[in-house]
VOGU-3710 file (C-alpha; in Angstrom, 3 decimals, decimal comma):
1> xxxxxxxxxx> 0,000/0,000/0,000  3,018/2,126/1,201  4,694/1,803/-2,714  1,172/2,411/-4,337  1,127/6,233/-2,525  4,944/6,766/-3,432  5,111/6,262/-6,724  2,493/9,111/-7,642  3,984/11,535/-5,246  7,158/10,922/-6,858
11> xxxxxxxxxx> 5,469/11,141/-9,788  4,171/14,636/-9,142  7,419/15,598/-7,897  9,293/14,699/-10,986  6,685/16,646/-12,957  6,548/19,959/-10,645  10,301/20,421/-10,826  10,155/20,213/-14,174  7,547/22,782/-14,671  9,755/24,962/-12,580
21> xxxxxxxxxx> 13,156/24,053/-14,393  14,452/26,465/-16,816  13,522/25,901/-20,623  16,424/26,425/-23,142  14,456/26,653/-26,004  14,820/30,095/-27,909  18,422/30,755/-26,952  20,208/34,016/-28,783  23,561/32,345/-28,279  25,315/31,660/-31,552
31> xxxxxxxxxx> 28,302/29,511/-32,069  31,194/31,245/-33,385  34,821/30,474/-34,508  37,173/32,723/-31,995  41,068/33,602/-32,728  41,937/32,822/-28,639  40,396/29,302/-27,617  38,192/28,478/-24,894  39,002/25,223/-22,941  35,775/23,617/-23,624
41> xxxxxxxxxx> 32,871/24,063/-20,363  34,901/27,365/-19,245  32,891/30,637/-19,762  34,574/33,986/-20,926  33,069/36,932/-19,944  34,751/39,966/-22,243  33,346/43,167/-20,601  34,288/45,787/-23,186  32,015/43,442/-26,066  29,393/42,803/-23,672
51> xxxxxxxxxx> 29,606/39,184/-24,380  29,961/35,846/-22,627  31,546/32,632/-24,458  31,365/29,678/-23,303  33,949/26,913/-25,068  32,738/24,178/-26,972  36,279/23,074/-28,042  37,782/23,200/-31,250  38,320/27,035/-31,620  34,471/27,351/-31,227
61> xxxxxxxxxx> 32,379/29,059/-28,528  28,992/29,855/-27,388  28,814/33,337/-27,429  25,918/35,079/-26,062  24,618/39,352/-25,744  25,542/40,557/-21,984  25,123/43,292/-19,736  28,086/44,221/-17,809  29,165/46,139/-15,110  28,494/49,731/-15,033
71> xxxxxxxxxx> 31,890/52,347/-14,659  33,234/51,961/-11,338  31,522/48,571/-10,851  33,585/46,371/-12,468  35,908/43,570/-11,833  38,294/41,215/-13,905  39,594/38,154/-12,520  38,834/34,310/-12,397  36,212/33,017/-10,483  33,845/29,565/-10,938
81> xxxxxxxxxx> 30,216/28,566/-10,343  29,342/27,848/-6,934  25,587/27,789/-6,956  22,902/27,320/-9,526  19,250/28,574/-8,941  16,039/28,722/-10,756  13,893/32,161/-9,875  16,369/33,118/-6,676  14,658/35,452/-4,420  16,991/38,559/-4,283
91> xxxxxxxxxx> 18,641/40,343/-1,357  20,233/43,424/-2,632  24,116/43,734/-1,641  25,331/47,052/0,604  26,501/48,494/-2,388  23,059/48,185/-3,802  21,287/49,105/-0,300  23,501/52,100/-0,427  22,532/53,724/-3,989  19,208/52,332/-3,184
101> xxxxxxxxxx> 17,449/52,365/0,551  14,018/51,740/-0,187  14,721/48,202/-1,335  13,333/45,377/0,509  15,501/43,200/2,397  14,281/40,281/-0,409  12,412/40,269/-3,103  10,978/37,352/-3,950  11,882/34,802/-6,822  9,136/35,312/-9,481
111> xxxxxxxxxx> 8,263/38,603/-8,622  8,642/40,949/-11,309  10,751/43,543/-9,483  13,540/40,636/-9,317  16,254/41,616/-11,515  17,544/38,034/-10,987  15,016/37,138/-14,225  14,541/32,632/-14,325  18,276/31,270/-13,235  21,077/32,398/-11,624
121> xxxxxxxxxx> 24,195/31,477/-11,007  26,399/32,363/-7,944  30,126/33,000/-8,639  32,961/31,858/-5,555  34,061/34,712/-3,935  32,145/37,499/-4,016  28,480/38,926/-3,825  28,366/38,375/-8,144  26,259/35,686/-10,459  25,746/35,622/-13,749
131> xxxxxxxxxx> 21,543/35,691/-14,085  18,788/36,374/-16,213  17,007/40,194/-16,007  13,826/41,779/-15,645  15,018/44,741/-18,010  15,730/42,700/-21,390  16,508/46,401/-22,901  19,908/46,360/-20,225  21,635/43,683/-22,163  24,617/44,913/-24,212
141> xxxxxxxxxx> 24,855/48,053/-21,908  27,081/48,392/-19,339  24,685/48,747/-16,644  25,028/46,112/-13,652  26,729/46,411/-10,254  29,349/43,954/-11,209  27,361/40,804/-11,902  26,840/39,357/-15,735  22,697/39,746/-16,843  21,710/37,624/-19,296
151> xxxxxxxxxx> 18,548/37,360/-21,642  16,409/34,962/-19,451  16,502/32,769/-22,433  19,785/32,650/-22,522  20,791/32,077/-19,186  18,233/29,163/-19,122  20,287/28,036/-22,282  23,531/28,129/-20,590  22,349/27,224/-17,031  21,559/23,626/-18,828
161> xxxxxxxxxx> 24,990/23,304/-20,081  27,533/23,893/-17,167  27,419/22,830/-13,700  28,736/24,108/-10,168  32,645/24,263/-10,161  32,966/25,828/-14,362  35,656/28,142/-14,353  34,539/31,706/-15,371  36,883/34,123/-16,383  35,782/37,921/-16,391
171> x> 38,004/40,139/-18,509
//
């Protein structure tokens, strides 16, 4: 009897997080042929194209429309992916708090004032992700605090192909 009430919670289970997983379909990233190769499953970020690459191998990346951080908010360095989440609630960082006081303490994942758009991901070492948006018109601007907004298509796209511990380099 025990087995017969399992199975079609687990069931349901399976089929809810699905509903809630991110869809890749109608990506913008294109692959492309670059000069410098990309260790395939590391991720590129080139801040003064506004683009992210992710290597494929062979010379050939992903490369996909970003907004970047705006003057005075950005970093270079090398990081990786320590967290992946689909629709993160938000808290805004100090540096956000400070420009903006009147921001909740969290904003909840979903809601349509979170600029974390369907996925993000969490970089090691600092208070940055790479993430979807709320303001599609902010990609290929510079126009972020420091973290890497993606179309929500796209970061749905590229959520599905790395994993927790892909090396991302931000130049």
């Amino acid at each position: 009897m025990r087995a017969k009430v399992l199975v079609p919670v687990a069931l349901a289970a399976a089929v809810a997080s699905m509903a809630f997983a991110p869809n890749p379909a109608d990506a913008r990233g294109a692959t492309v042929m670059l000069k410098e190769s990309i260790p395939a499953g590391t991720i590129v970020v080139r801040t003064n194209e506004r683009r992210l690459y992710l290597g494929i191998g062979g010379g050939q990346a992903i490369a996909y429309p970003v907004g970047v951080g705006r003057a005075g908010k950005q970093w270079s360095g090398v990081s990786y992916i320590d967290g992946k989440y689909v629709r993160p609630a938000w808290s805004p960082p100090a540096s956000v708090r400070a420009d903006h006081p009147n921001l909740p303490q969290v904003v909840p994942g979903g809601s349509p004032r979170n600029p974390m758009g369907v996925a993000a991901m969490s970089l090691a070492g600092g208070e940055y992700a790479i993430h979807g948006t709320n303001q599609p018109g902010s990609i290929g601007h510079f126009v972020s605090y420091g973290c890497i907004r993606m179309y929500n298509e796209d970061i749905t796209d590229l959520y599905s192909r790395v994993s927790v511990g892909t090396e991302v380099i931000v130049r």
